[in-house]
C-alpha positions in Angstrom: -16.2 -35.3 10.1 -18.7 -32.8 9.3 -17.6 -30.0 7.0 -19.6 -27.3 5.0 -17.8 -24.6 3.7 -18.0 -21.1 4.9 -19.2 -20.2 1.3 -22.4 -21.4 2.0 -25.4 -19.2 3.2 -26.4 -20.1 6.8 -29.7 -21.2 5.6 -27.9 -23.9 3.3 -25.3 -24.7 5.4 -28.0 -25.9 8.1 -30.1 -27.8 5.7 -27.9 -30.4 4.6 -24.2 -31.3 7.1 -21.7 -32.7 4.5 -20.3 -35.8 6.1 -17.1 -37.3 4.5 -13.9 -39.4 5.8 -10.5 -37.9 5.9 -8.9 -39.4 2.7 -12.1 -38.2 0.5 -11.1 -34.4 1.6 -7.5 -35.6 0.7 -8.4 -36.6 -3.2 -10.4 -33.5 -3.5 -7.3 -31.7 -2.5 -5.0 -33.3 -4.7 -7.6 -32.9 -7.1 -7.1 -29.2 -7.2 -3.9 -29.3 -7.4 -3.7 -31.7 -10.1 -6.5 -29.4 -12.0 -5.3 -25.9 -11.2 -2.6 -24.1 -13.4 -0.3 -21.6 -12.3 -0.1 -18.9 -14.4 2.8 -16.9 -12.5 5.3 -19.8 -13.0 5.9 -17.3 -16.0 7.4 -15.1 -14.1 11.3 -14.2 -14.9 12.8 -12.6 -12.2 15.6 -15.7 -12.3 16.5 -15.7 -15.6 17.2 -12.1 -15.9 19.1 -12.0 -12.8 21.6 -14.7 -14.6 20.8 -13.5 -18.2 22.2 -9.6 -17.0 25.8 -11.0 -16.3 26.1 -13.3 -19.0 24.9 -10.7 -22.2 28.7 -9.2 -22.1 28.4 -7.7 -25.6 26.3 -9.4 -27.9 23.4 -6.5 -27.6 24.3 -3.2 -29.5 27.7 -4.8 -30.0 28.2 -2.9 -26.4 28.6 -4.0 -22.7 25.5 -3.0 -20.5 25.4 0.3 -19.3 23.6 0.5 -15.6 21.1 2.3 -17.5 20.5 -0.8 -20.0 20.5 -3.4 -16.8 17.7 -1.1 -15.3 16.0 -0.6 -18.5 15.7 -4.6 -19.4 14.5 -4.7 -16.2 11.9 -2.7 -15.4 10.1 -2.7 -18.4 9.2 -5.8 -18.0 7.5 -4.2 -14.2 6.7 -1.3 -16.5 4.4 -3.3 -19.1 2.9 -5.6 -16.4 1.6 -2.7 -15.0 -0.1 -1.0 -17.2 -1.5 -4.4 -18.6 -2.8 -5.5 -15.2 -5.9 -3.2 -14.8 -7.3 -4.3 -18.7 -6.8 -8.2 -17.2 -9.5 -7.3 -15.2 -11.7 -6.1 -17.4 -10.6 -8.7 -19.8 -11.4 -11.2 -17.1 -15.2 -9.8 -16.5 -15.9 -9.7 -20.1 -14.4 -13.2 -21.2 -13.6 -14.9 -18.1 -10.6 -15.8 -16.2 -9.5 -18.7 -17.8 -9.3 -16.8 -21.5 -7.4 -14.3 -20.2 -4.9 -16.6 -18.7 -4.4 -18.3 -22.1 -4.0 -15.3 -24.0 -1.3 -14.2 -21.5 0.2 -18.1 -22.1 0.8 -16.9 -25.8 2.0 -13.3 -25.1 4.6 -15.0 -23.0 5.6 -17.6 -25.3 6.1 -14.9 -27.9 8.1 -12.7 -26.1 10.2 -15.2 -24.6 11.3 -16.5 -28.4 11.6 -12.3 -29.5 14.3 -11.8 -26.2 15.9 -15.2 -27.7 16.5 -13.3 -31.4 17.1 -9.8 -30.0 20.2 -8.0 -31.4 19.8 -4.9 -30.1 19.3 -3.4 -26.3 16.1 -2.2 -27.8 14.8 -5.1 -29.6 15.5 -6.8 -26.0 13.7 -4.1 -24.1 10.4 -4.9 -26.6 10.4 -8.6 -26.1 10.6 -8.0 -22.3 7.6 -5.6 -22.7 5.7 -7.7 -23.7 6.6 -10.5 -21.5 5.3 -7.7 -19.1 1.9 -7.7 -20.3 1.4 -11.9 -19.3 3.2 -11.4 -16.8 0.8 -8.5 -15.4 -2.7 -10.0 -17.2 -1.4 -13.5 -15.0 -0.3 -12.0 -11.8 -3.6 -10.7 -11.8 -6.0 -13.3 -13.0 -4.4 -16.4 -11.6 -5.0 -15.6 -7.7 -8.2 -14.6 -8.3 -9.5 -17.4 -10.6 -8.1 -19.7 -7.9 -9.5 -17.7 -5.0 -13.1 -18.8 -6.9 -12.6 -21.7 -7.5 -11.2 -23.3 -4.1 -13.3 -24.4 -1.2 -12.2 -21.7 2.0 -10.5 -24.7 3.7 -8.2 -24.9 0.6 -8.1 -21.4 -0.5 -4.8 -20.4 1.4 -2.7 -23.1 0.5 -3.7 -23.3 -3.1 -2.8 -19.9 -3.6 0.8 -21.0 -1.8 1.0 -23.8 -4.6 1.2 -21.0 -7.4 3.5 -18.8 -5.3 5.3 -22.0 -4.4 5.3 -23.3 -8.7 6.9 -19.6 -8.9 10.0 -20.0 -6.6 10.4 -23.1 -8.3 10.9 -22.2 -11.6 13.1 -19.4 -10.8 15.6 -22.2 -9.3 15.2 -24.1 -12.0 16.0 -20.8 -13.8 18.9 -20.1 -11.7 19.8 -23.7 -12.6 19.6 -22.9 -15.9 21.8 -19.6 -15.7 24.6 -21.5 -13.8 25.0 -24.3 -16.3 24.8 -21.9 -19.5 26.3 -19.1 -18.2 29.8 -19.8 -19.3 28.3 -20.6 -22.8 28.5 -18.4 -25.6 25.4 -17.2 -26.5 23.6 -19.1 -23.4 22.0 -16.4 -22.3 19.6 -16.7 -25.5 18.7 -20.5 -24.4 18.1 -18.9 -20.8 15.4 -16.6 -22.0 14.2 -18.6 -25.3 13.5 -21.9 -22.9 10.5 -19.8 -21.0 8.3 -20.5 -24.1 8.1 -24.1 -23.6 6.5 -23.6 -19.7 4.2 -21.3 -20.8 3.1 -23.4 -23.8 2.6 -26.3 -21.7 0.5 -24.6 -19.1 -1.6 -23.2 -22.3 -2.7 -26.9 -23.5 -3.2 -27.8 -19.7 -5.3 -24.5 -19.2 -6.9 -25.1 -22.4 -7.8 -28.8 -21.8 -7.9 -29.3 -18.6 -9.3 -26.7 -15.9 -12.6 -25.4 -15.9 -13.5 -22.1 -15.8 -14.1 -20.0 -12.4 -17.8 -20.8 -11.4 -18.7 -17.8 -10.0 -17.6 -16.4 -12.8 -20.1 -18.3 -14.5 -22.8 -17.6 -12.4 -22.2 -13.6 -12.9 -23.0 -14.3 -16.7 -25.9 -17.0 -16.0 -24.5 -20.1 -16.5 -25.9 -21.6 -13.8 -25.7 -25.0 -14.7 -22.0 -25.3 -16.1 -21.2 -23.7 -12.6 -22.7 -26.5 -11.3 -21.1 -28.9 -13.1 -17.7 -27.0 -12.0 -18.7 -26.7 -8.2 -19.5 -31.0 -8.4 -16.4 -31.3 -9.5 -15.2 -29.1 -6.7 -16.6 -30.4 -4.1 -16.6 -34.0 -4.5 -20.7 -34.2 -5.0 -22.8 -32.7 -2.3 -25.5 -31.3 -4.2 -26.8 -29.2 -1.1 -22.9 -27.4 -0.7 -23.0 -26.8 -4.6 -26.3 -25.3 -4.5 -25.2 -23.2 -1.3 -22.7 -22.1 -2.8 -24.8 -20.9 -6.3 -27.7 -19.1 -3.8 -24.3 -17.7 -2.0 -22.8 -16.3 -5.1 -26.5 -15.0 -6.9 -26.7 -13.4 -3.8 -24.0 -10.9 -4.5 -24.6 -11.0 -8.3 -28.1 -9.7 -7.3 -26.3 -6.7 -5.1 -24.1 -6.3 -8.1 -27.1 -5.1 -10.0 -27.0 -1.8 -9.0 -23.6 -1.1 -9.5 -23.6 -2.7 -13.1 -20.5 -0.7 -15.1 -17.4 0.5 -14.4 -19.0 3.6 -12.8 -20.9 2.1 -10.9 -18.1 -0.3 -9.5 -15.6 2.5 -8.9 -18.9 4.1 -6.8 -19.2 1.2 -4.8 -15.1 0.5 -4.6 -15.0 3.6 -3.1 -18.4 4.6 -1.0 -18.8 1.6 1.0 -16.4 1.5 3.9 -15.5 -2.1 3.7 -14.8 -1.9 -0.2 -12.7 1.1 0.6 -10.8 -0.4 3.2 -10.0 -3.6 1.2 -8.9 -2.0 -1.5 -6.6 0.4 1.2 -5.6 -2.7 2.3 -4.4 -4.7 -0.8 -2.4 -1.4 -2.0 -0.8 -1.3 0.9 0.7 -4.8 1.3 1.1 -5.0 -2.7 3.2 -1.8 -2.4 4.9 -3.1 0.8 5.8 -6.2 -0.5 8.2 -4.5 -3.5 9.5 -1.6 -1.6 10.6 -3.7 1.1 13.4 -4.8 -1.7 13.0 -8.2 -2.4 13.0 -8.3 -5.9 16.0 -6.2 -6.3 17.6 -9.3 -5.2 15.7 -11.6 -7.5 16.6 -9.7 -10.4 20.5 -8.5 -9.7 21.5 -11.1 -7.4 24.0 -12.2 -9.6 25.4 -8.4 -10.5 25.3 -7.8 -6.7 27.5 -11.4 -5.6 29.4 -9.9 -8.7 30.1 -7.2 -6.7 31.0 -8.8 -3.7 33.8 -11.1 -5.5 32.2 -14.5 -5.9 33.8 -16.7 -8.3 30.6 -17.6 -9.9 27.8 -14.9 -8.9 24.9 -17.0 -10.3 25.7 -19.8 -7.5 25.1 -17.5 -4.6 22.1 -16.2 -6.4 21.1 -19.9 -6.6 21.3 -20.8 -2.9 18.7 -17.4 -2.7 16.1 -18.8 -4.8 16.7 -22.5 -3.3 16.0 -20.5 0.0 12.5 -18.7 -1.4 11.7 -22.4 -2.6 12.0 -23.7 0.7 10.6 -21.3 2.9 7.5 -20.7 0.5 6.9 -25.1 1.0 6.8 -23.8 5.2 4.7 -21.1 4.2 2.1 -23.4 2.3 1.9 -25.7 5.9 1.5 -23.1 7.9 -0.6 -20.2 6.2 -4.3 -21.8 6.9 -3.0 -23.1 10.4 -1.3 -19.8 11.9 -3.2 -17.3 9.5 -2.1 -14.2 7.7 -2.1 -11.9 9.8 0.5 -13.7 13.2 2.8 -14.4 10.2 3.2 -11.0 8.6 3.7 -9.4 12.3 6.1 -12.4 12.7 8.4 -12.3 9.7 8.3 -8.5 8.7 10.7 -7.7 11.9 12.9 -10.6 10.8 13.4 -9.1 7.5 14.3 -5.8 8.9 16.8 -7.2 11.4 18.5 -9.0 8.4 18.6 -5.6 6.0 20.2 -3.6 8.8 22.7 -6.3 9.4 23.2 -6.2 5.7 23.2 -2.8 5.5 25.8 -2.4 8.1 28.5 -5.0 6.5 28.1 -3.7 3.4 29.5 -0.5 5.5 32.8 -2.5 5.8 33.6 -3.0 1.9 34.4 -0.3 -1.0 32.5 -1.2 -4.0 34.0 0.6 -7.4 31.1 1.9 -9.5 32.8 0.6 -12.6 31.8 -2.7 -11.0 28.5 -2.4 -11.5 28.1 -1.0 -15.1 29.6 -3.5 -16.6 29.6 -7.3 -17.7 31.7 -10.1 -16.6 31.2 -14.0 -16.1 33.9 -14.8 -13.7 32.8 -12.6 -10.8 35.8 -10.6 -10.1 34.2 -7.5 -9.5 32.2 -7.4 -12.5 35.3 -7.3 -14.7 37.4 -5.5 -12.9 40.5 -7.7 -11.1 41.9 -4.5 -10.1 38.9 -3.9 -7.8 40.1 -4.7 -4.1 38.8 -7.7 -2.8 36.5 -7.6 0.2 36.9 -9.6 3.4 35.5 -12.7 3.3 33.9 -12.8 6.1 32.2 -10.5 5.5 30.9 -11.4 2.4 29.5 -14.6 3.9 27.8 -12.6 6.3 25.7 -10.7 3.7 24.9 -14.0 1.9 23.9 -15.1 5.4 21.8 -12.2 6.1 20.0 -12.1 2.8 19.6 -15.6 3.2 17.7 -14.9 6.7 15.5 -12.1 4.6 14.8 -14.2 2.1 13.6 -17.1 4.2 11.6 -14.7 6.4 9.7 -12.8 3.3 9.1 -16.4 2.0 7.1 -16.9 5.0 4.6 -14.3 4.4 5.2 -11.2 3.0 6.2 -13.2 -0.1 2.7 -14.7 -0.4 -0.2 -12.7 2.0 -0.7 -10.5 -0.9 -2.0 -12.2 -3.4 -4.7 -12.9 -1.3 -6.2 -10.2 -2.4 -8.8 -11.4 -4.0 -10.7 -12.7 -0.9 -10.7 -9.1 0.9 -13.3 -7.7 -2.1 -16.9 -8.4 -2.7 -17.8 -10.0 -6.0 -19.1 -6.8 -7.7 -15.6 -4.7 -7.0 -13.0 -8.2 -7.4 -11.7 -7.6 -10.7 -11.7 -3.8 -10.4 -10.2 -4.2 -6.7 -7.9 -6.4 -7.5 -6.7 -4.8 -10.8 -5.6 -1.5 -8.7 -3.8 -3.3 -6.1 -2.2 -5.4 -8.4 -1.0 -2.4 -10.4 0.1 -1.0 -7.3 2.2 -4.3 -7.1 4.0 -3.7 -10.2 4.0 0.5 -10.2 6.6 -0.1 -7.0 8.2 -3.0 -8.9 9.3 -0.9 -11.9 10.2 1.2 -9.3 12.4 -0.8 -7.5 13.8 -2.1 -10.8 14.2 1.3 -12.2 16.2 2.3 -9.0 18.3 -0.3 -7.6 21.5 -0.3 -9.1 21.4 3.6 -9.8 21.3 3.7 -5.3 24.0 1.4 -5.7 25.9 3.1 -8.0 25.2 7.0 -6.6 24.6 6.2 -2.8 26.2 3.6 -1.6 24.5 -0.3 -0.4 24.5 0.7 3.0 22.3 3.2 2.5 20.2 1.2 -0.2 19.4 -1.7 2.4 19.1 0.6 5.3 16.5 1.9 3.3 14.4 -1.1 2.4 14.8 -2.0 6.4 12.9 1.4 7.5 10.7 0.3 4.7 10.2 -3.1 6.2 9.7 -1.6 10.1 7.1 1.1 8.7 4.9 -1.8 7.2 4.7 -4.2 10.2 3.2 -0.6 12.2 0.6 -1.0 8.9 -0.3 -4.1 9.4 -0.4 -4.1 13.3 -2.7 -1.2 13.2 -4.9 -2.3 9.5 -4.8 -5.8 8.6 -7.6 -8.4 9.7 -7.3 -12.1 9.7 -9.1 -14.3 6.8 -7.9 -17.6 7.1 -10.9 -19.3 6.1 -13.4 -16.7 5.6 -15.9 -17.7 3.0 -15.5 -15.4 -0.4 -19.2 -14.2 0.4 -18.5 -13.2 4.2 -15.6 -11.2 3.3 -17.6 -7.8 3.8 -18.2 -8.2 7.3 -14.8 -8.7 8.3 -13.3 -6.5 6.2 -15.9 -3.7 7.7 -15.5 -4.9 11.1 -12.6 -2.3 12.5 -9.1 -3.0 13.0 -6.9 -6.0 12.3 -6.7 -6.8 16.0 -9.2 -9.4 16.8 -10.7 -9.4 13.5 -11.7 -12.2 10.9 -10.9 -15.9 11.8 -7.5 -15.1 14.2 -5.5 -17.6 12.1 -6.2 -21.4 12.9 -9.2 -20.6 14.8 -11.9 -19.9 11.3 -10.3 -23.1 10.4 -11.4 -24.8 13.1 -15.3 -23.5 13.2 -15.9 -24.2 9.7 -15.0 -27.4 10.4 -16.2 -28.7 13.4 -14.8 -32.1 14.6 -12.2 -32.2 11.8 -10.1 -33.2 14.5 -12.2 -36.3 15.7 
């Protein structure tokens, strides 16, 4: 098999053809894998949605107000957001793989001060600045790994730390369900997310290298070498494609040197513009469609809906993201982004509306919702009436179906990001789409269970469904394919047009940078 990556110039990529056997491109990668840390396993959303119902009164000597649910929240959204855009600056200046430890302490940290918290306030800080590794990692972990892959290998590499993600919340959910009946559980819940991020520090520390075209950008040419052999298996004439590839753009980068001049070119140049139009949008689309509302009250909302134990349903939702993400990772670089956004997103909608609709069917008591309780009745509240149980399977059922669906794509296509932007606008680009990310994640956090509690959760999920139908039209009309687009042929597909019949069209730029992979 003959395979040269589409990060190669055209002038390298005919000089040398890089011939290797199928079980050689296997080790390499498992090799990445084995070397590449995921710095969004710190992410929380499963502890907090079990942590919210098993607190009862052991903050401020109070039960949770709605207000105080939202508030422990969303700041966590709140802090990541404004945290995100200094990453990547942070990440130009020092590189990606500082940043990522630096957020590896800031979690650890915050994770032991929600642990010792007394007060509603003190819980609020420690989940602030949980926030700010959680937004500096969010951030710098897709696009360090964007870097650092070979384009064959980009997509599903980027699954593995979406995929590392939707494992650790089960094993958080896990967590919840076992300790939940515990007094003084919830502390363990929340203090036990030091010891993930700790270990990933010494691995990050120790282990990975740092992003070589990152090192290239500040002329280390030769320990971005040594990176790339590692890479690629050998092959000096891919490494050194690769180098010419990325001084290339370095060299275009020279007259946009500073943050002026990056904004300038971010938003002159039509493809920079439309990338960065283009990573907002499905950043922003990708919280507002609701998902996360589920991740973090799940257990509030099977609370409402009379489950014995609340944090088991939510358990089966975050088994169901685990699964469906594993799909996603076979299928992303074979199908391609694009066919599986325009496949799932009306999926998702069908499943809200269906929601939407049952939840038509049951009176929830706002009481319900503002306060704590462990055994599910209502949220304290055996007085609440019961609602059928049918139909209560059949909104388990149909979040189930959205769940599954949004892990298919919508769960994962935007962290992508960082392949839609040339080298000169990356960190910038992907610093304002990623704040987009979390700006409608504090949003959603902010707002859920007030909609709840003041509308009703027909109208909530009827909402997130419009939401859902109003973003497949997006990326019908906007979105281009980039299944295995090389990093530094980005611009020309991005610039090309429309989505339709742009970029690789899924399997297909799979197939033509690798020529007879199949023989």
């Amino acid at each position: 098999m003959s395979m040269v990556p589409r990060d190669m110039p055209e002038d390298a990529a005919a000089e040398v053809p890089l011939i290797r056997s199928s079980e050689e491109d296997e080790r390499d990668e498992e090799g990445l894998v084995t070397h590449e840390s995921d710095a969004h396993n710190l992410d929380d959303t499963g502890v907090i949605s079990a942590t919210l119902v098993s607190i009862r009164a052991s903050l401020s000597s109070r039960r949770l107000t709605t207000l105080d649910k939202s508030l422990i929240t969303a700041s966590t959204s709140l802090f990541a957001l404004l945290a995100s855009p200094l990453a990547g600056w942070a990440a130009d200046r020092w590189g990606r793989k500082r940043v990522i430890l630096i957020a590896d302490v800031l979690f650890v940290a915050g994770a032991l001060w929600q642990a010792g918290a007394g007060t509603v306030g003190g819980m609020v800080a420690g989940r602030s600045v949980v926030g700010v590794a959680i937004g500096a990692a969010s951030l710098v972990s897709p696009l360090y790994v964007s870097e650092l892959a070979p384009a064959p290998y980009r997509g599903r590499l980027v699954v593995i730390q979406i995929l590392l993600v939707t494992l650790g919340q089960v094993v958080a959910y896990t967590v919840g369900y076992l300790l939940s009946e515990q007094r003084g559980g919830w502390r363990w819940m929340v203090g036990l997310g030091a010891l993930p991020a700790a270990v990933q520090g010494v691995v990050v520390g120790f282990l990975l290298p740092e992003s070589p075209r990152w090192l290239v950008r500040v002329g280390k040419v030769g320990e971005a070498r040594k990176v790339l052999r590692r890479v690629f298996g050998g092959g000096g004439a891919v490494v050194e494609g690769v180098v010419r590839g990325v001084e290339r753009e370095v060299r275009e980068e020279e007259g946009t040197e500073g943050l002026v001049g990056r904004w300038k070119t971010l938003v002159g140049e039509r493809a920079s513009r439309r990338a960065l139009g283009i990573a907002c949008f499905l950043q922003g689309l990708q919280q507002l469609c609701g998902f996360n509302s589920l991740m973090y009250f799940s257990a509030t909302l099977f609370s409402l809906l009379s489950f014995r134990s609340p944090t088991l349903p939510a358990l089966s939702i975050a088994l169901t993201n685990l699964l469906f993400t594993f799909l996603a990772f076979l299928l992303i670089d074979r199908v391609g982004r694009r066919t599986l956004l325009l496949a799932t997103i009306p999926v998702m909608a069908l499943a809200l509306s269906i929601c939407a609709i049952a939840f038509g069917y049951i009176t929830i008591s706002s009481p319900a919702i503002t306060t704590d309780s462990s055994d599910g009745s209502s949220d304290g509240s055996s007085e609440d009436v019961k609602p059928p149980k049918f139909t209560t399977i059949l909104i388990l059922l149909t979040l189930l179906l959205y769940v599954s669906a949004y892990a298919l794509a919508l769960g994962i296509i935007p962290w992508f990001q960082s392949e839609l932007f040339p080298l000169s606008t990356r960190s910038l680009g992907s610093s304002l789409s990623t704040a987009t990310n979390w700006s409608a994640n504090f949003l959603v956090g902010i707002s859920f269970l007030p909609m709840l509690e003041w509308t009703t959760p027909r109208v909530t999920f009827g909402g997130y469904a419009v939401v859902c139908l109003g973003g497949w039209v997006g990326v019908w009309w906007g979105f281009p394919e980039m299944g295995g687009v090389g990093l530094e042929d980005v611009r020309e597909v991005v610039g090309g047009g429309k989505g339709v019949g742009s970029g690789g069209g899924g399997g297909g730029g799979r197939e033509e940078e690798g020529e007879g992979e199949g023989g």
